[in-house]
Structures are given as C-alpha cells and as structure tokens.
C-alpha positions in Angstrom: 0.0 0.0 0.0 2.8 2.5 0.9 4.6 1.3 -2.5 1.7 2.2 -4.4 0.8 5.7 -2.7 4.7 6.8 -3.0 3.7 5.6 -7.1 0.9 7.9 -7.1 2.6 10.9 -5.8 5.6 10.5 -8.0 3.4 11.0 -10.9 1.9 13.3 -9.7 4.8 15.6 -9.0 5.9 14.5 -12.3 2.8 15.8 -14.0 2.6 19.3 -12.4 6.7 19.9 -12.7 5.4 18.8 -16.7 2.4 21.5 -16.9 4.1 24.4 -15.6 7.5 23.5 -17.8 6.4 25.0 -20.7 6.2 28.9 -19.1 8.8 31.2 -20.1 10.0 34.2 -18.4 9.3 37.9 -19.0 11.6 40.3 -18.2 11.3 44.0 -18.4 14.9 44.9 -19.4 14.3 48.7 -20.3 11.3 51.0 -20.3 10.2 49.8 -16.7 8.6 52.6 -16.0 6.2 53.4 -19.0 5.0 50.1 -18.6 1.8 49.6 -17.0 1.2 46.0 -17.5 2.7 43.1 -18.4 2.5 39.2 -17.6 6.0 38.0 -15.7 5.7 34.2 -17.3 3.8 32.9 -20.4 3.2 29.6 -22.4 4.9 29.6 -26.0 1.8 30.3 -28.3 -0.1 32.5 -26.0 -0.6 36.1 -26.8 1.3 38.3 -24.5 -0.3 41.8 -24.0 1.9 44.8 -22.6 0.0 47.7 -21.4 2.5 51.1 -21.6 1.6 54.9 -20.5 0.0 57.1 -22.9 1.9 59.7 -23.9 1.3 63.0 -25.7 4.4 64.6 -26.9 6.5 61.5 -28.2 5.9 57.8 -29.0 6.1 54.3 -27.6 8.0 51.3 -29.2 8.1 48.2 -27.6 10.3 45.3 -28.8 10.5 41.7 -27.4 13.5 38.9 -28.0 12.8 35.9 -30.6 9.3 37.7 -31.0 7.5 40.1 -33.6 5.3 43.2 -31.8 2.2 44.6 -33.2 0.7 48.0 -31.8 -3.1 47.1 -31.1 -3.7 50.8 -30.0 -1.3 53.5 -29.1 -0.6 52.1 -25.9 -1.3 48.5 -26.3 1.5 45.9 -27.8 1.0 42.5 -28.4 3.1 39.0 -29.4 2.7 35.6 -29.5 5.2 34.3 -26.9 8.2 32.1 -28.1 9.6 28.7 -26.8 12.2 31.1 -24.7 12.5 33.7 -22.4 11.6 37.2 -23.5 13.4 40.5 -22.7 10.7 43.5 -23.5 12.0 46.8 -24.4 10.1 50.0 -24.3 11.8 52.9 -26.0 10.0 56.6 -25.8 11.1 59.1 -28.5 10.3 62.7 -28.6 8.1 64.3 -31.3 10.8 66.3 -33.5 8.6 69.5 -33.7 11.0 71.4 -35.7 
C-alpha cells in the first residue's frame, strides 16, 4: 500500500513539474517605468499583452526577443510568446517639432 501511494505521488509531482515546464520568463529589461502592465511568465503560443503609458508629446515602441510586436492601439503591444524567455523593451522618443 505505501509502494503504491509513493507511485501515485511520484506521478503526480511528475505531472505538475510537466504542466508548468512549458512557461517562459518575461523580463522588463528597459522602459520599466512606462509600462503599466505586463504578464511575468507565459506559455509559448499565448498572446502576451503589454499595457504602456499614454503619452502625448512623443511615441512608444516596444520590442520583445525571438518575438514580432504589433501596436493594437497607441498604448497596447502585443506577441505571440516564443519557446524562450523574452526580454521586453520600451523605447520613448520625442516628437521632433522642428
């Protein structure tokens, strides 16, 4: 009976270290502070959303490693998450008013 139970929770270890294996990190590596929102950890194929501060007299840019970003509204960047860790950048540049 004890073999069996230390069976059980082996697999079952074994199958929850599995599920949460395929998350990859998120790391804000520049821009920290226009972002508003952003996941830490996401599963390769999920859509990541990044949330950044509106601003009036310039523009946002955010990039992410191994991954294409696509502005869904002025403040709003999304990409599919990779198979690896992602460092998210988010540049402001001013409006040249010259």
């Amino acid at each position: 009976m004890k073999q069996r139970l230390i069976v059980l929770l082996v697999l079952l270890l074994a199958l929850s270290l599995c599920a949460c294996g395929n998350r990859y990190r998120i790391n804000i590596a520049g821009g920290a502070d226009l972002v508003i929102s952003c996941p830490k950890t996401a599963k390769a194929g999920e859509t990541v959303t990044v949330e950044t501060k509106c601003v009036t007299d310039g523009w946002v840019e955010v990039s992410a490693s191994g991954a294409e970003v696509t502005a869904v509204q002025e403040d709003v960047f999304q990409f599919v998450m990779p198979k690896q860790n992602v460092d998210v950048r988010v540049l402001f540049a001013w409006d040249d008013m010259s």
